[in-house]
C-alpha positions in Angstrom: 114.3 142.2 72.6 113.4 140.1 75.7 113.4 136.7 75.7 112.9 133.7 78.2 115.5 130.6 79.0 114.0 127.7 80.6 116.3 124.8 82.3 115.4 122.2 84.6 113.4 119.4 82.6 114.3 116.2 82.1 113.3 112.3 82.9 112.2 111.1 86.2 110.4 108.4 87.6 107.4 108.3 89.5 107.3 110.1 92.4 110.4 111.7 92.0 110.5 115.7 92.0 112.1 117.9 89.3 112.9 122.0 89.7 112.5 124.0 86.4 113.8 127.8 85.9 112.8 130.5 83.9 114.9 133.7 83.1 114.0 136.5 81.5 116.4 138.8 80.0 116.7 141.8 77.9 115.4 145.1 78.3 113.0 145.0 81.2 111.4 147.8 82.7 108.5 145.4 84.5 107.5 141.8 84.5 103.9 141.5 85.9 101.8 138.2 85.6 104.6 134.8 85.1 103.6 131.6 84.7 103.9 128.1 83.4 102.3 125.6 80.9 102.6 122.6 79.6 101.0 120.6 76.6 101.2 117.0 76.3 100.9 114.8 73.3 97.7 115.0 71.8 96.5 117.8 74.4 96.2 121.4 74.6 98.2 123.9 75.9 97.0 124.4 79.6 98.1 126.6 82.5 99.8 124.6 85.3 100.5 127.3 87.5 100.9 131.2 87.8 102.0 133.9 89.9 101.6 137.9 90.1 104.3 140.5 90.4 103.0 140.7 94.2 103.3 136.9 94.9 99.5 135.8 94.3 99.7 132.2 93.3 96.9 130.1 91.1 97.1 126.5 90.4 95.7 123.6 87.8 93.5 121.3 90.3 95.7 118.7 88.8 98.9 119.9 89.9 98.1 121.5 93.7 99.7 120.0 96.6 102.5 119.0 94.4 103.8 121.8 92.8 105.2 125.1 93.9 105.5 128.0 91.4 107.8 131.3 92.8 109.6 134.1 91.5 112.8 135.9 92.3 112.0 139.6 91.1 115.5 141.0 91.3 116.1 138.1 89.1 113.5 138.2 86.9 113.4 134.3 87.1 110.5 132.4 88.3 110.3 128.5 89.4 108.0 125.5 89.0 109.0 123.1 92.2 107.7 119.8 90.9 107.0 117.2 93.4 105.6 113.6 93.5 105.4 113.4 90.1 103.0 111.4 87.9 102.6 110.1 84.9 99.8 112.4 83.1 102.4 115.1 84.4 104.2 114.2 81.0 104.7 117.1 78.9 106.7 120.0 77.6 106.8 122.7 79.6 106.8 126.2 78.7 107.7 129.7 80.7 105.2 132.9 80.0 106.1 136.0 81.2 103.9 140.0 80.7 106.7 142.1 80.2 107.1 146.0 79.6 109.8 146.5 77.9 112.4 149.5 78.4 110.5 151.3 75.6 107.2 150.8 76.9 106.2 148.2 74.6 103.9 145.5 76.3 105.1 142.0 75.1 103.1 138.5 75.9 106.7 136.4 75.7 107.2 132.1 75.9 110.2 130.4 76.4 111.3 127.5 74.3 109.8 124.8 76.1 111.6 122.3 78.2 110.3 118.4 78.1 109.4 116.7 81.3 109.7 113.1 81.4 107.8 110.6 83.7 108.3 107.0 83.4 109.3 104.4 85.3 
């Protein structure tokens, strides 16, 4: 049973910067792709920002330049550096990880979702 544990959300205003956390645990033989979403009132689910086993980063237009996703592999944690954040940024943001499990078993797994807050 793997699961994810995301920390980090919370209000800010305008401009301000937030770090969020994601942890995976359980039995892990390999996480490959990690990423992050978010979905906002009245939106869909959309990828903000992901990151390969290797380091290979991808972005939503909206969100480059300001954030930073990373990934501690010895960890099995990976990061979403938020910066000058806006408004539309609003939303609750959830951890994805592509795990193998110790068995073998190939698992698509989300963390519970952690809400972001912008507002002045």
């Amino acid at each position: 049973q793997v699961q994810l544990v995301e920390s980090g959300g919370g209000l800010v205003q305008p401009g301000g910067s937030l770090r969020l956390s994601c942890a995976a645990s359980g039995s892990i033989f390999n996480i490959n792709g990690m990423g992050w979403y978010r979905q906002a009132r009245g939106k869909q689910r959309e990828l903000v920002a992901a990151i390969t086993r290797g380091g290979t980063t991808n972005y939503a237009n909206s969100v480059k330049g300001r954030f930073t996703i990373s990934r501690d592999n010895a960890k099995n944690t990976v990061y979403l550096q938020m910066n000058s954040l806006k408004p539309e940024d609003t939303a609750v943001y959830y951890c994805n990880a592509a795990i193998v499990e110790g068995s073998g078993r190939y698992l698509e797994v989300w963390g519970q979702g952690t809400l972001v807050t912008v507002s002045s």
